[in-house]
N, C-alpha and C positions, 0 to 999 in steps of 0.2 A: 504494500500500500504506500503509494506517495507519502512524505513523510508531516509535514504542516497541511493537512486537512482540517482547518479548522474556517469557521467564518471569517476571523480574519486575514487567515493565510492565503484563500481562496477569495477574496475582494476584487473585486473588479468592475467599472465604471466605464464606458465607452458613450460618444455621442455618435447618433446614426443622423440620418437627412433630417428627423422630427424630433426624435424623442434621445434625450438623455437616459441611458438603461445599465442599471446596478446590474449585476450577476454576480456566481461563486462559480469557478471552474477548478476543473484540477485535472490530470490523466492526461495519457495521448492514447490515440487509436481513432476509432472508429466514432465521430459527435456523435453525442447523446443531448439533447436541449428536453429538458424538465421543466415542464411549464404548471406552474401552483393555479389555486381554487383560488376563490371569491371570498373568504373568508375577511373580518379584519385582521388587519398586523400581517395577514400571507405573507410570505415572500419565497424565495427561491429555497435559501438553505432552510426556514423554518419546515417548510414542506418537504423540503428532501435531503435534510443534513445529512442521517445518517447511510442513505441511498447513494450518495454523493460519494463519500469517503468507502464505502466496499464496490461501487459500478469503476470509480477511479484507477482501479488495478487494472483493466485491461480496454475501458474506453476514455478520449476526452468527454466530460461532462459539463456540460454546461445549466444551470441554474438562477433563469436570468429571475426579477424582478419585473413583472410587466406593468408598461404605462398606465398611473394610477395606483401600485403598489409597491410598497418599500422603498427605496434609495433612488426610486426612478421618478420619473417627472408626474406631474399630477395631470388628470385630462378631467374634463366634463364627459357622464357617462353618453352622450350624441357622438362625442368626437371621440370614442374609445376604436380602436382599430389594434387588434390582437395581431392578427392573421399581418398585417401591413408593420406591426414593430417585431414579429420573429421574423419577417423575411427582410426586414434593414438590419437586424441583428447579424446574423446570415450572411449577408455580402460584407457587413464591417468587418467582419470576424475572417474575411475571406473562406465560408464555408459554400461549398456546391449544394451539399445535401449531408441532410441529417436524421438522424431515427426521432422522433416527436413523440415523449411520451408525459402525457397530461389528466392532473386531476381534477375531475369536477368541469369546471370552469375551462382549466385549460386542457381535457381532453375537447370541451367546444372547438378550442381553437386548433386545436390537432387536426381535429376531423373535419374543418373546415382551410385548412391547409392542404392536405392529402387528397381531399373534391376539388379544390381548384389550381392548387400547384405540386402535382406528384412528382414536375421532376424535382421537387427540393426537397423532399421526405421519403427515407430507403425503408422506412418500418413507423408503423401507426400503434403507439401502444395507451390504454385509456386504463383510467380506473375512476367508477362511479358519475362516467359522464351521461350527460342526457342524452335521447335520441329522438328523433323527429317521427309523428304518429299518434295514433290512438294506444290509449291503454285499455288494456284488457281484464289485465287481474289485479291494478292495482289503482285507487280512485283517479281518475282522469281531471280532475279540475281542483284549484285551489293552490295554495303555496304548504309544502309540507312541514311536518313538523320538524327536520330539523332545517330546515330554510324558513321555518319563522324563528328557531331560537338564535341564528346566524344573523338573522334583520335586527333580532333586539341585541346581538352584541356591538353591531354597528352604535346603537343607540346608549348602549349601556357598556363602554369597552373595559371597565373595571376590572378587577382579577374574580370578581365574582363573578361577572358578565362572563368572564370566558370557561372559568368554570363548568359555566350550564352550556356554553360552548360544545369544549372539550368533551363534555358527559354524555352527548348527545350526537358528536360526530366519531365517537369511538361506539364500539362493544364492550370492552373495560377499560375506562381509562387509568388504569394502573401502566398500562403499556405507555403513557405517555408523561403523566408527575407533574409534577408543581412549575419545574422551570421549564418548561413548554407554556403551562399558563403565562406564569411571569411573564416569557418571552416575546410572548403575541400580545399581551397587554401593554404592554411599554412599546413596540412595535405598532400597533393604533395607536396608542396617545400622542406616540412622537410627530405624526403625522394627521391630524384634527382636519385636512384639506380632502387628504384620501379616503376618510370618513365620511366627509360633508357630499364629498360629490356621486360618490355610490349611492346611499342612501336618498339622495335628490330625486333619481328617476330608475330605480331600482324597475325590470329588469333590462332596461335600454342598455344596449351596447353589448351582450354578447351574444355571439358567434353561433348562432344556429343555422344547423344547412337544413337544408330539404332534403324530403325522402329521397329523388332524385341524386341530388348530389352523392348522395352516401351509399345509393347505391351502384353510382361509377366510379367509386375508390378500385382502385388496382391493386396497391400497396399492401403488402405483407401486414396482417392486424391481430393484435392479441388483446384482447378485452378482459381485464379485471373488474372484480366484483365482490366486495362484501355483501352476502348472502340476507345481513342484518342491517344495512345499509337504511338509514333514517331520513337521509336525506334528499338523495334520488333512489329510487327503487330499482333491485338488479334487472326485476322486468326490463329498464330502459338498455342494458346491455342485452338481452336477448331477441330488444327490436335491430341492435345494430349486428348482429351476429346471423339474423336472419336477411338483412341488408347484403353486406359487405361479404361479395366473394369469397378469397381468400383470407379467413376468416377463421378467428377461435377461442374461446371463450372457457378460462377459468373462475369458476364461483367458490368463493371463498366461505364457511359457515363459522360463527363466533366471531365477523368480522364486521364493523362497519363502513364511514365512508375514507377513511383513513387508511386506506389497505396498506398503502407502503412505509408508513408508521406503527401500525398494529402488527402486520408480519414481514415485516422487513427485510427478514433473512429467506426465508421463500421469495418473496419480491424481487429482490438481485438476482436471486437464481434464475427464475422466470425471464426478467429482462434479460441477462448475460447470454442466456443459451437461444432465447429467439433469437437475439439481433444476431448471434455468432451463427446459425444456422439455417438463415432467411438471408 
């Protein structure tokens, strides 16, 4: 393992044509860009610290911060363009193509990368992202329960706030402790801007394709899923698995939207050996 895998060690800041964009990189090989959730305080390494420091043995990883979270520039949610700051990411970085793998939020933006620009993504990997459709087995309308306690941490980013957080986007949060709390609370607070403009026009600006779209992905795709998932329902991985071609689909049980926090050592495995054999 590279040896200074730490947040600071791995800091990294670049300005592209628009957006000034924080990341955490480390490794060489094969790019990996980790792209984090909607959450408050997200960011790159809170979402993928420990993913980062064991994927970093045999690929570069990258973990940015996207426009409107963390150390990156603030946007109003109209002018949020996910899909348009990985791919200026992408050219800064002088990258051709990369594996895009994304949670929640930024499997959105994954899979609406992979619909519209396959040549710059060689593997699609999601965990707990939405998919475009009707629901079948799981209620079809409303904002779910843990997308309203996600709305009220916006509102309330205390360490109690995330608390109820954390308790609601885990299965146990024991797998994730106090300084993960800590860490995402002081992470919202520091930034009261990225708060304000989320919660202004909440769900404006992200990256939903169409059934369509997602069903002309080409790209190599592995779909994760917390079985117990609070937030989005794994239904929504089993509409993209019925979608997307080449296509596969592990559901995780004792899991929820946090899969590569909650089983993290599965989780690298999983990535490690798709990208190495797709």
């Amino acid at each position: 393992m590279p040896q200074d895998v730490t947040a600071e060690g791995t800091s990294r800041s670049v300005r592209t044509r628009d957006w000034k964009i924080h990341y955490n990189e480390a490794g060489e090989g094969h790019p990996l860009v980790m792209l984090h959730g909607s959450g408050p305080g997200a960011t790159g390494w809170s979402n993928f610290g420990p993913n980062l420091k064991a994927l970093a043995d045999g690929f570069r990883v990258i973990a940015p911060d996207m426009p409107g979270w963390g150390e990156s520039d603030a946007v109003k949610p109209a002018e949020r363009d996910h899909v348009g700051a990985a791919l200026q990411l992408l050219d800064t970085l002088g990258i051709d193509k990369a594996a895009f793998i994304g949670n929640s939020m930024g499997g959105l933006t994954s899979i609406k990368l992979a619909a519209q620009h396959p040549d710059r993504v060689s593997h699609l990997i999601t965990m707990g992202a939405g998919a475009p459709g009707p629901s079948l087995l799981t209620p079809g309308g409303g904002v779910t329960e843990g997308l309203k306690t996600l709305l009220g941490a916006y509102l309330d980013p205390s360490p109690e706030g995330f608390r109820a957080l954390i308790d609601i986007m885990t299965y146990d949060s024991a797998h994730t402790g106090d300084e993960l709390v800590r860490q995402r609370s002081e992470a919202a607070r520091k930034h009261p801007d990225h708060l304000a403009n989320f919660i202004s026009d909440f769900p404006t600006g992200m990256a939903w394709s169409t059934v369509e779209e997602v069903a002309g992905i080409s790209t190599p795709t592995l779909l994760l899923h917390g079985r117990d998932d609070r937030v989005m329902p794994a239904e929504a991985s089993l509409r993209l698995l019925s979608l997307i071609p080449d296509s596969r689909l592990v559901l995780i049980n004792r899991c929820g939207h946090w899969l590569q926090l909650e089983h993290a050592d599965e989780f690298n495995r999983l990535v490690a050996d798709f990208v190495s054999s797709h």
